[in-house]
SEMI-681826 format. One record per atom (N, C-alpha, C, O): x, y, z; atom name. Coordinates in pm, whole numbers, plus 50000, padded with zeros to 5 digits. Layout:
SEMI-681826
NUSE     xx     yy     zz  atom
NUSE      X      Y      Z    CA
...
//
This chain:
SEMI-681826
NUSE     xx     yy     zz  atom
NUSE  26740  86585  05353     N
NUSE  26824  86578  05237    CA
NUSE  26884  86438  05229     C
NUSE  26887  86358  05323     O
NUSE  26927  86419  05115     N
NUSE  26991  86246  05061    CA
NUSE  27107  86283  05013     C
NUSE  27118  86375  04932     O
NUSE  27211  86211  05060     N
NUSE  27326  86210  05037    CA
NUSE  27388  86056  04976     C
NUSE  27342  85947  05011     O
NUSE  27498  86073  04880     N
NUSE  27543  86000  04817    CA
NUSE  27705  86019  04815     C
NUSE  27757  86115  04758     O
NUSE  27781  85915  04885     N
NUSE  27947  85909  04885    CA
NUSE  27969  85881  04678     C
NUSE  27923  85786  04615     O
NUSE  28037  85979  04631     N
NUSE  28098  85975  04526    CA
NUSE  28297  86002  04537     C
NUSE  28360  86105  04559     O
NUSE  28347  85855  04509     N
NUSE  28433  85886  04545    CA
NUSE  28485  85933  04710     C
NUSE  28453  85874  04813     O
NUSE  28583  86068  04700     N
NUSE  28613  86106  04773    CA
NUSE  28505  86253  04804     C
NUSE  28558  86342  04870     O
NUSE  28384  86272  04766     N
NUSE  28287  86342  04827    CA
NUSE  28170  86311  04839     C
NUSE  28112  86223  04774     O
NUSE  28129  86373  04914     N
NUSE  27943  86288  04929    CA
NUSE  27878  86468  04883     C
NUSE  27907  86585  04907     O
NUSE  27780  86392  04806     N
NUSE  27678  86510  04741    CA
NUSE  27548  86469  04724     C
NUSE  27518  86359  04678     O
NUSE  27462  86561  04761     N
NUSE  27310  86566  04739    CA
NUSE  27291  86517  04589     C
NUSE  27337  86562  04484     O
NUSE  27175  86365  04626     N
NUSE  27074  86311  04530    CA
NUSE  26959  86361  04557     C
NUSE  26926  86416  04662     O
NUSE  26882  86337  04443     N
NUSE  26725  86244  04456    CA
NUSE  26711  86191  04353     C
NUSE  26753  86224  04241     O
NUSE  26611  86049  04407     N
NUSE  26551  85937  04341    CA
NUSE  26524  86026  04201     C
NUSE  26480  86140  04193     O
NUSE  26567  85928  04088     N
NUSE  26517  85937  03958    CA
NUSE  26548  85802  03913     C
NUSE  26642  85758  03847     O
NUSE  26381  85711  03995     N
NUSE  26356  85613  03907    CA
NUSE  26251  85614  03795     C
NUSE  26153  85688  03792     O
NUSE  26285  85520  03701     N
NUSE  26188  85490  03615    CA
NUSE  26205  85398  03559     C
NUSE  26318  85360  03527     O
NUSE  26067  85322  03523     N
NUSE  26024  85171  03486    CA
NUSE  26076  85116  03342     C
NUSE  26103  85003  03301     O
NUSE  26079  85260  03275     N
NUSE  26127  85192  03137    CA
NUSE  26295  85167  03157     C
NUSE  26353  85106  03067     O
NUSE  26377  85217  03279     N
NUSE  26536  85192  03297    CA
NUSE  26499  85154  03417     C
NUSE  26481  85229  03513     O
NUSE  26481  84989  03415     N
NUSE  26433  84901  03585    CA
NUSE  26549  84823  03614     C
NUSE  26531  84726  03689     O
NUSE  26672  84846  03567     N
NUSE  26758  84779  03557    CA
NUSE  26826  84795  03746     C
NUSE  26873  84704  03815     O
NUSE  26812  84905  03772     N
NUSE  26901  84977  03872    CA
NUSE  26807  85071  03931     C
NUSE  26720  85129  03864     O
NUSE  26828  85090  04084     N
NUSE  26805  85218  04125    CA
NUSE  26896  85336  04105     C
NUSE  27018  85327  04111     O
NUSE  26828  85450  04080     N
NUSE  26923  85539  03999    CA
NUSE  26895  85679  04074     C
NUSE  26779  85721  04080     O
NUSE  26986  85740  04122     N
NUSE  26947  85862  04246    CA
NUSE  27065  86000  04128     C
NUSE  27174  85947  04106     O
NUSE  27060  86077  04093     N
NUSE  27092  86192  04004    CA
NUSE  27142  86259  04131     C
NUSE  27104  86228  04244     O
NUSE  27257  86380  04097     N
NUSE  27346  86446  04190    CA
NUSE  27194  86589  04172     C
NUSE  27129  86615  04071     O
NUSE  27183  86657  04324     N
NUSE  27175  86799  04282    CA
NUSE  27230  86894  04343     C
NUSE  27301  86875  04442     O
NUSE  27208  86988  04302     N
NUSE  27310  87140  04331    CA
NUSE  27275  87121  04508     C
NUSE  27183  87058  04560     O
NUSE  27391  87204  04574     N
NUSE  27357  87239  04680    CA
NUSE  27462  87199  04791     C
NUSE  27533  87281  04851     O
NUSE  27464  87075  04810     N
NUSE  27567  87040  04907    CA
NUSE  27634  86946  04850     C
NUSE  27582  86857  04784     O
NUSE  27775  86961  04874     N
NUSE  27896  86880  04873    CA
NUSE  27990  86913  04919     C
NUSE  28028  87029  04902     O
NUSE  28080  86805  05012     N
NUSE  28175  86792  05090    CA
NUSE  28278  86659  05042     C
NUSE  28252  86561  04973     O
NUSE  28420  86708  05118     N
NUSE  28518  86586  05061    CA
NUSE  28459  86468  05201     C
NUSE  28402  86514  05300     O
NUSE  28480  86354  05188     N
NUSE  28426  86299  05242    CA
NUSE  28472  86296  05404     C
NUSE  28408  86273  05506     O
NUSE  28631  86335  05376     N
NUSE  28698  86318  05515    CA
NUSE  28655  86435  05608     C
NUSE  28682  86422  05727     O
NUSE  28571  86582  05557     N
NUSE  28536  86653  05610    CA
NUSE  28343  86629  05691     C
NUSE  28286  86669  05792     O
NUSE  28306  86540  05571     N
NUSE  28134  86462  05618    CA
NUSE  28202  86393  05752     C
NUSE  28196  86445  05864     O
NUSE  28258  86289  05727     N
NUSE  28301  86214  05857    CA
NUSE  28310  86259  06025     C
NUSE  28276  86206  06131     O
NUSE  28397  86430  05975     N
NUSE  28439  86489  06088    CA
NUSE  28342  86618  06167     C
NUSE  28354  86685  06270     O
NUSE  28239  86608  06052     N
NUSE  28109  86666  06059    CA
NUSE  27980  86604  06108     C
NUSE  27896  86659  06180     O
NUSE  27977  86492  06064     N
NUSE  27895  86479  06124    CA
NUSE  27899  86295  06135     C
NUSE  27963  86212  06071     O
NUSE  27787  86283  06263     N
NUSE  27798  86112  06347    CA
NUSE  27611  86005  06269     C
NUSE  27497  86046  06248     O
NUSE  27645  85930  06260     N
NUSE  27556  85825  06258    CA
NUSE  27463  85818  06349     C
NUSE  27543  85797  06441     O
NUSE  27354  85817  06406     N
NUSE  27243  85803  06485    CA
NUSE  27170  85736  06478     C
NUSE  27116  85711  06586     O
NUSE  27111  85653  06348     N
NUSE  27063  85517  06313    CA
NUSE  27060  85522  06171     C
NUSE  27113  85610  06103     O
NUSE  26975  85393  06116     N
NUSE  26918  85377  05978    CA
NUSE  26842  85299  05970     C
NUSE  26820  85210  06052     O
NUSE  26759  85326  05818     N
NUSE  26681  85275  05763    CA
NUSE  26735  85139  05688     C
NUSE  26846  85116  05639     O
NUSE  26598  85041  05699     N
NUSE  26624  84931  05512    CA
NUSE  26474  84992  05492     C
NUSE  26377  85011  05565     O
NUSE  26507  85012  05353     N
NUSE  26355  84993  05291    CA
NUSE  26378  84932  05137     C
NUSE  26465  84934  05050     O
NUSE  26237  84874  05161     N
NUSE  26221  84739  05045    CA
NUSE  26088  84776  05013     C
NUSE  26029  84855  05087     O
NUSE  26025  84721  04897     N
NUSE  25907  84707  04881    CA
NUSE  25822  84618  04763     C
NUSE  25852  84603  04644     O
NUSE  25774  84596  04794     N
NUSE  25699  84482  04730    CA
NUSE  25561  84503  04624     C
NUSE  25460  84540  04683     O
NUSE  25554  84488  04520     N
NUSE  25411  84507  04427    CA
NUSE  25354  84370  04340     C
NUSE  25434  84283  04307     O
NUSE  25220  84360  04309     N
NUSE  25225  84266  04252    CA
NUSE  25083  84288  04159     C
NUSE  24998  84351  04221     O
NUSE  25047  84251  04038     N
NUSE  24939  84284  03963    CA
NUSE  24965  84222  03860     C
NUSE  25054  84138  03853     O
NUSE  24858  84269  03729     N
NUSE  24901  84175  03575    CA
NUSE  24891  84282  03502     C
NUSE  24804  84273  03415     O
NUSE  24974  84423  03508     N
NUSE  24991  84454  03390    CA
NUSE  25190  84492  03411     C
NUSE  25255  84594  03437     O
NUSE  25212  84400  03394     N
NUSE  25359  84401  03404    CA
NUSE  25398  84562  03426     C
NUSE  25440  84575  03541     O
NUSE  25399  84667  03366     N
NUSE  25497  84757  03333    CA
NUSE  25407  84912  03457     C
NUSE  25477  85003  03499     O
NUSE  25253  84904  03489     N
NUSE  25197  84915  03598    CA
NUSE  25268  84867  03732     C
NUSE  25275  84935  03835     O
NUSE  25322  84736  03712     N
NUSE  25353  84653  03862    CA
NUSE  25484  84753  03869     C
NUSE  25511  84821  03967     O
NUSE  25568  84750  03737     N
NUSE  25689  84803  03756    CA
NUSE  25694  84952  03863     C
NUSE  25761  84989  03959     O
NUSE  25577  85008  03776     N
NUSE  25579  85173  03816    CA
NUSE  25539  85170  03960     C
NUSE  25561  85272  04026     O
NUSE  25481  85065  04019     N
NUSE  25424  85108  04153    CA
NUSE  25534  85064  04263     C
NUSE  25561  85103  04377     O
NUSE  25584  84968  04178     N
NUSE  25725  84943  04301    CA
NUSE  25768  85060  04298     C
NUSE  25747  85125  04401     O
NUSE  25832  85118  04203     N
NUSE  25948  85233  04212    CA
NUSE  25910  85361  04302     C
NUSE  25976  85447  04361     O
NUSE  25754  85332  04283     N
NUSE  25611  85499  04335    CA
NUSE  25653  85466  04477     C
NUSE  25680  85552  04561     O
NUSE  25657  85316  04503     N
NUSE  25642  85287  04681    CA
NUSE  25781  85288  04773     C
NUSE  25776  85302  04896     O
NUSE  25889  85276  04710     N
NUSE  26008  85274  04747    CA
NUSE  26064  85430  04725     C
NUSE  26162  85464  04790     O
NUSE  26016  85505  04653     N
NUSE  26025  85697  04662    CA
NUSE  25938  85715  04739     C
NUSE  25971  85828  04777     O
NUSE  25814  85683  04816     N
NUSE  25762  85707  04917    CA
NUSE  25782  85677  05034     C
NUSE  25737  85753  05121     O
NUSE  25840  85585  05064     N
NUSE  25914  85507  05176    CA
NUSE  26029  85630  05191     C
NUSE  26027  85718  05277     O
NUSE  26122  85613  05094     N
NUSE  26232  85765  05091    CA
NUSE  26153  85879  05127     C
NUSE  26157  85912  05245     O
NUSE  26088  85941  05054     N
NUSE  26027  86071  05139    CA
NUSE  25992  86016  05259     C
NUSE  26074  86046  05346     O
NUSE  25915  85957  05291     N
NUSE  25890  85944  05459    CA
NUSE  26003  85907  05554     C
NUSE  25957  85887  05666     O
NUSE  26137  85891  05547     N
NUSE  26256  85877  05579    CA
NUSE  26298  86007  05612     C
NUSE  26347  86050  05716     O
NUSE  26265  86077  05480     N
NUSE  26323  86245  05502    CA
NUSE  26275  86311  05567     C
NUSE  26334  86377  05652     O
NUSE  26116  86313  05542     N
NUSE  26030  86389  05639    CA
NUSE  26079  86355  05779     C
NUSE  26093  86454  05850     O
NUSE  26108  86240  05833     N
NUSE  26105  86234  05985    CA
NUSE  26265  86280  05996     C
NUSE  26300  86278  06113     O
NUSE  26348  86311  05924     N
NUSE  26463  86358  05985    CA
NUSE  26443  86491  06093     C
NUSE  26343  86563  06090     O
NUSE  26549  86509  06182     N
NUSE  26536  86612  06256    CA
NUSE  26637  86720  06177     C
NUSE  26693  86719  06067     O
NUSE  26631  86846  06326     N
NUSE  26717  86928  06228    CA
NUSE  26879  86906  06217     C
NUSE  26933  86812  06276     O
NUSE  26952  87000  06136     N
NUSE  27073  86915  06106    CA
NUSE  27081  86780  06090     C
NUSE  27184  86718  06116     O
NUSE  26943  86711  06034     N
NUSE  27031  86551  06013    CA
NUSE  26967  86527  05850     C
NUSE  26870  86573  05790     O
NUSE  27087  86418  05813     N
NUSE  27068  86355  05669    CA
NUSE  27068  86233  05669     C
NUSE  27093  86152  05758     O
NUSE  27033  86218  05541     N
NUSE  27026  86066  05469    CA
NUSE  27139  86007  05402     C
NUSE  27147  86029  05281     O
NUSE  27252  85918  05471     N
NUSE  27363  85890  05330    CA
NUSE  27282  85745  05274     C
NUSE  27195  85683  05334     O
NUSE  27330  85721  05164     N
NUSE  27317  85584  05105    CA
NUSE  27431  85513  05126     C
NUSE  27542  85531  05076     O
NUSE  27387  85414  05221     N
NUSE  27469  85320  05256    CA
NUSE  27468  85208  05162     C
NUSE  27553  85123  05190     O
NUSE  27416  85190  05086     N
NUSE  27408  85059  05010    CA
NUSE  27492  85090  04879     C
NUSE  27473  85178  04795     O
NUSE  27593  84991  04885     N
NUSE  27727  85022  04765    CA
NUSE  27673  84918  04642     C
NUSE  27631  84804  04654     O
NUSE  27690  84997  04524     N
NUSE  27690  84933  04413    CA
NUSE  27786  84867  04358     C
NUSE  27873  84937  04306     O
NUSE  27806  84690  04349     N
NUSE  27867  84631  04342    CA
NUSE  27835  84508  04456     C
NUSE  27828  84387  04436     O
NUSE  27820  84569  04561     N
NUSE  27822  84496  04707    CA
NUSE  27667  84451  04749     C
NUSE  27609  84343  04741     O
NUSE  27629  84577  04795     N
NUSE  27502  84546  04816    CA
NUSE  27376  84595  04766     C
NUSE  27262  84574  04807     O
NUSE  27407  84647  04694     N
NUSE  27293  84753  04632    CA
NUSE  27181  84735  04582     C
NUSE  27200  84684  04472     O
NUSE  27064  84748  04602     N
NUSE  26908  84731  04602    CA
NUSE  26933  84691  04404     C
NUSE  27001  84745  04316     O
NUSE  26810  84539  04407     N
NUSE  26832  84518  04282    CA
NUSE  26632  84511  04251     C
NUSE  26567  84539  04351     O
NUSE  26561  84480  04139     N
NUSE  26446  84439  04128    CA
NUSE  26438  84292  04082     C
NUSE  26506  84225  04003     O
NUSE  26336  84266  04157     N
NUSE  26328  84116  04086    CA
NUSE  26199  84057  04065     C
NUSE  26105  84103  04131     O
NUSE  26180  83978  03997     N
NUSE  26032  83928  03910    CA
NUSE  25980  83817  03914     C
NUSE  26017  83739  03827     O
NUSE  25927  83793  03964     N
NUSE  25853  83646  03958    CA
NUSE  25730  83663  03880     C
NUSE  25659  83762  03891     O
NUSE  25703  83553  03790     N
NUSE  25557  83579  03726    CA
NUSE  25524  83435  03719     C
NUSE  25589  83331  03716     O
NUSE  25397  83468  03717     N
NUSE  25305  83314  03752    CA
NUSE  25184  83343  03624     C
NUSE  25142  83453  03586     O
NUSE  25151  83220  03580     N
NUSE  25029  83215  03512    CA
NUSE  24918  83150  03566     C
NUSE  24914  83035  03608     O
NUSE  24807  83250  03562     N
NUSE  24712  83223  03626    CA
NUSE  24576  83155  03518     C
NUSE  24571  83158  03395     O
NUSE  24519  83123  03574     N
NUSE  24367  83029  03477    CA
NUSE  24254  83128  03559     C
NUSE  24217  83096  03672     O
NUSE  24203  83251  03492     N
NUSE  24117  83297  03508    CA
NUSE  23977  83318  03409     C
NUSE  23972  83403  03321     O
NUSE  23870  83230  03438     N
NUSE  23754  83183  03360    CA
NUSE  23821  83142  03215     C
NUSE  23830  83205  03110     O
NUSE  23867  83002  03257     N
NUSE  23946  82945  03074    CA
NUSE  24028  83024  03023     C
NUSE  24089  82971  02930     O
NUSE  24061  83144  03045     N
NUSE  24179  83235  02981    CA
NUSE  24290  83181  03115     C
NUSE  24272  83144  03231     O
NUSE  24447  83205  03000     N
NUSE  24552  83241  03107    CA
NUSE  24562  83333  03143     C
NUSE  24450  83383  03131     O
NUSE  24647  83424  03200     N
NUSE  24636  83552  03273    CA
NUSE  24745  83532  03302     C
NUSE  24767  83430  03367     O
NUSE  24873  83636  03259     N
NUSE  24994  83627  03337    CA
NUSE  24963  83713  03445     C
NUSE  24864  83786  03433     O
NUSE  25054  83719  03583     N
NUSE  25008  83752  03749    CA
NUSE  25190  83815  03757     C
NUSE  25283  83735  03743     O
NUSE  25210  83947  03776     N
NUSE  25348  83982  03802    CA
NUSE  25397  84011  03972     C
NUSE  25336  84081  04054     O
NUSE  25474  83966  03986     N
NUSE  25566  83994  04146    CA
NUSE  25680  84049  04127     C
NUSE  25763  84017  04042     O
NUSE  25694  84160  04230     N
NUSE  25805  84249  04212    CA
NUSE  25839  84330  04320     C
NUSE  25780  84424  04373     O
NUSE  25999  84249  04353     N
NUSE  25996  84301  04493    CA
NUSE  26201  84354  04489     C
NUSE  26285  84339  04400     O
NUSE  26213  84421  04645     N
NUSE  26336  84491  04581    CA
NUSE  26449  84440  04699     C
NUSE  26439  84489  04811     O
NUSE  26575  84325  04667     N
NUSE  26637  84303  04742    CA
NUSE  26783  84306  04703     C
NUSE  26802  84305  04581     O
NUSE  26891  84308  04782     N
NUSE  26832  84340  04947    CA
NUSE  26784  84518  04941     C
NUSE  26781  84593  04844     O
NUSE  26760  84536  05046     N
NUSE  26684  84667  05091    CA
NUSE  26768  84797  05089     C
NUSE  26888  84796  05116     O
NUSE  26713  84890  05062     N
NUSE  26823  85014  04997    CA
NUSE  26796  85056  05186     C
NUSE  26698  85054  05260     O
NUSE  26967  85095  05206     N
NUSE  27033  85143  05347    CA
NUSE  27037  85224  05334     C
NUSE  27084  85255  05225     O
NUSE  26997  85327  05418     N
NUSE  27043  85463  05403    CA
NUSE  27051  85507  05571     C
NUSE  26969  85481  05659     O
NUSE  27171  85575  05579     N
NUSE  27245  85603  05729    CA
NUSE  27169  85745  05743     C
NUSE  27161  85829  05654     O
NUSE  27101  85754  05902     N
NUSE  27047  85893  05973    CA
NUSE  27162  85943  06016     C
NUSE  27212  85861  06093     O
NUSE  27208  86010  06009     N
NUSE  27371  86129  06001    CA
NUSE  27318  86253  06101     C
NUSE  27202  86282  06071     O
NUSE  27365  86324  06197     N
NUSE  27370  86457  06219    CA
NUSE  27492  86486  06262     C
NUSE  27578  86427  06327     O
NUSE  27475  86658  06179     N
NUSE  27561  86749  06265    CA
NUSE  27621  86728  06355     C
NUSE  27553  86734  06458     O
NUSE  27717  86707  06368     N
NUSE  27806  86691  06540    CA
NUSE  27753  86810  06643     C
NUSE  27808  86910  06597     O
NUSE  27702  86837  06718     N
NUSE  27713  86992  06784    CA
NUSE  27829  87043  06853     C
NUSE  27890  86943  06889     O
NUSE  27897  87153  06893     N
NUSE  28007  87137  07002    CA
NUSE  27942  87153  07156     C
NUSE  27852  87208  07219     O
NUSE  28050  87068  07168     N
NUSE  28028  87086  07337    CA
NUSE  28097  87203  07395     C
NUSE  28208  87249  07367     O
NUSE  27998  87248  07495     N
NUSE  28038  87335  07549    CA
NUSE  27941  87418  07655     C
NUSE  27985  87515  07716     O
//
């Protein structure tokens, strides 16, 4: 599961990117879990994290777009998949501060006497997301 600090609670996302709104990474609340945050804290500990970034590059601009966004939700699922049990995903990366942006480089290329625009598209800095579990008790 993916978690997102709102405010004073953290609540279950998932990724809802898309190329035609490339402005931002954009993660939607869903049903299921939410906690005030001072109760996440006392629940549960940090164990490591992820950066993931990713990089695309091709010439049909709005293709290049879609495959970044395809490869950086795949990178996320494979984050989730390897969680163990009782553990989550927060998003550590704050909007404002540090928060995963897209960016574009384009080059023109000379392919047989035609130009050819060439698109680059890569995502920095790298979206954080904290491995969290369950506290267990001791005993």
């Amino acid at each position: 599961m993916i978690v997102r600090r709102f405010g004073g609670t953290v609540g279950a996302v998932a990724p809802d990117f898309h190329a035609t709104a490339f402005n931002e990474l954009q993660f939607v609340r869903r049903p299921g879990f939410s906690l005030p945050w001072e109760e996440f804290e006392a629940s549960y500990e940090r164990t490591g994290g992820v950066a993931l970034d990713a990089e695309t590059e091709g010439r049909v601009q709005l293709e290049v777009e879609t495959a970044l966004l395809r490869l950086l939700e795949e990178r996320i699922g494979e984050a989730e998949r390897a969680l163990g049990p009782d553990e989550l995903l927060l998003i550590e990366s704050r909007p404002g501060h540090d928060y995963p942006r897209t960016h574009e480089h384009t080059e023109t290329l000379v392919e047989g006497g035609h130009n050819r625009l060439h698109f680059y598209y890569h995502i920095d800095p790298p979206l954080r997301l904290g491995v969290y579990r369950r506290r267990g008790e001791v005993g």
